[in-house]
C-alpha positions as CSV (number, residue, x, y, z in Angstrom):
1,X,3.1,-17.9,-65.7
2,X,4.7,-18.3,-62.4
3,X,3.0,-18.0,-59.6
4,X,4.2,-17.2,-56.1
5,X,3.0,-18.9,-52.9
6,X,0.9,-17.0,-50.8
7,X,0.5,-17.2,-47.3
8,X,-3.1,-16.6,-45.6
9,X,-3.7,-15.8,-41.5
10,X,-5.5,-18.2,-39.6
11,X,-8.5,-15.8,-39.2
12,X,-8.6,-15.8,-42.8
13,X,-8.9,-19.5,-43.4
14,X,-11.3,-19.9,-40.6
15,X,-13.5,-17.2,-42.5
16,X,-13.6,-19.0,-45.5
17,X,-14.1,-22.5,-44.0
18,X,-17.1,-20.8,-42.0
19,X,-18.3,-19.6,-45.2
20,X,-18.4,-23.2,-46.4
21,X,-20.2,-24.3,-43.4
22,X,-22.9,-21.5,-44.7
23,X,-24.4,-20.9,-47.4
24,X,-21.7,-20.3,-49.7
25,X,-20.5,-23.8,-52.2
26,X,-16.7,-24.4,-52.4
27,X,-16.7,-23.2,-55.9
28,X,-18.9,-20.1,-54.6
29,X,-15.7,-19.3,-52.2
30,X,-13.1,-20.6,-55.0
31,X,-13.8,-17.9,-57.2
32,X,-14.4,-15.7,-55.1
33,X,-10.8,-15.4,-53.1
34,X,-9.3,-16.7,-56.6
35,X,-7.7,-19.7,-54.4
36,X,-7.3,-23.3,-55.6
37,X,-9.7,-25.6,-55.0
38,X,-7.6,-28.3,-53.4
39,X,-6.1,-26.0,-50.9
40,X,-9.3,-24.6,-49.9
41,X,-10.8,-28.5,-49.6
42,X,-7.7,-29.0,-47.3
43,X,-8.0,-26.2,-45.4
44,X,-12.1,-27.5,-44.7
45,X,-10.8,-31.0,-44.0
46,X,-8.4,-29.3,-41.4
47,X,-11.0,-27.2,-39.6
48,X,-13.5,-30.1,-39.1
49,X,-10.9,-32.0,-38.0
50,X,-9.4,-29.7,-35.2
51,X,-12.4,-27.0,-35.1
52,X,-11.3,-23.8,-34.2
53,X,-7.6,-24.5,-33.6
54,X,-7.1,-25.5,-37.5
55,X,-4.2,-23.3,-38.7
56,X,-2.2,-22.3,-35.1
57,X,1.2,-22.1,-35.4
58,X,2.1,-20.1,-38.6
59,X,-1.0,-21.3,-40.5
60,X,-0.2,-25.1,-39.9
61,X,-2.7,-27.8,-38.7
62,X,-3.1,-28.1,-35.2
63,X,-0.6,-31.0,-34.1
64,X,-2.4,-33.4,-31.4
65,X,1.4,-33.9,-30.3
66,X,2.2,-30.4,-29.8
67,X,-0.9,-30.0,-27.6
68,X,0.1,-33.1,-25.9
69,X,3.7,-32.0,-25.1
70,X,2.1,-28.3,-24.0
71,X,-0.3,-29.7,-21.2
72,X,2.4,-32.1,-20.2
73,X,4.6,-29.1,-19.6
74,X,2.0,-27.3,-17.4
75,X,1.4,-30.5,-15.8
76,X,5.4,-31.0,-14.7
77,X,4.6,-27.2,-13.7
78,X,2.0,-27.3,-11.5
79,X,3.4,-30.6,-9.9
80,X,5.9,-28.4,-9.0
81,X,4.2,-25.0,-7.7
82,X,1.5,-27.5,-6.0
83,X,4.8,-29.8,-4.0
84,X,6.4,-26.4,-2.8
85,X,2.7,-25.2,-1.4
86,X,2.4,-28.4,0.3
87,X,5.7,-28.0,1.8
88,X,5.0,-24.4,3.1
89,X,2.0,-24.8,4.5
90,X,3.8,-27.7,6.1
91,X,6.0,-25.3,7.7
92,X,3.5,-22.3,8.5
93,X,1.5,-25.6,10.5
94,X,4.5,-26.5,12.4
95,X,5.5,-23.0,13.8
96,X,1.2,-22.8,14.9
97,X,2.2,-25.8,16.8
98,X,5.3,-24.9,18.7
């Protein structure tokens, strides 16, 4: 038998690693979506490692370096938005004074 990969939402792996966290036992939740044991262990693993952002980008763990390179990216822009305030309100406070 061949079997074809299957691809899951995040909002479905999150409800089945909730149902872990409850009263339901991994083989409870195994049988019950007919999913492999191993990649419904992985998929716990994953969500108490990263919580509720397990599974962004296309159903993939949460990369700590992604986030990283994201908030360094707002950083850079609000660097920027915050120098060119600073400079305006340099200016409006220098045509008050004339």
């Amino acid at each position: 038998m061949v079997r074809t990969r299957r691809n899951f939402s995040q909002e479905f792996k999150l409800q089945v690693v909730k149902e872990l966290e409850g009263s339901k036992t991994l083989a409870q939740v195994v049988r019950e979506y007919e999913i492999d044991h191993g990649v419904v262990a992985r998929w716990y693993r994953e969500f108490r490692k990263y919580g509720d952002n397990a599974f962004l980008g296309n159903g993939k763990p949460y990369k700590e370096d992604a986030r990283i390179a994201q908030l360094e990216r707002k950083i850079g822009q609000l660097t920027i938005e915050n120098d060119f305030l600073k400079k305006a309100l340099q200016g409006i406070n220098r045509k008050r004074g004339s």
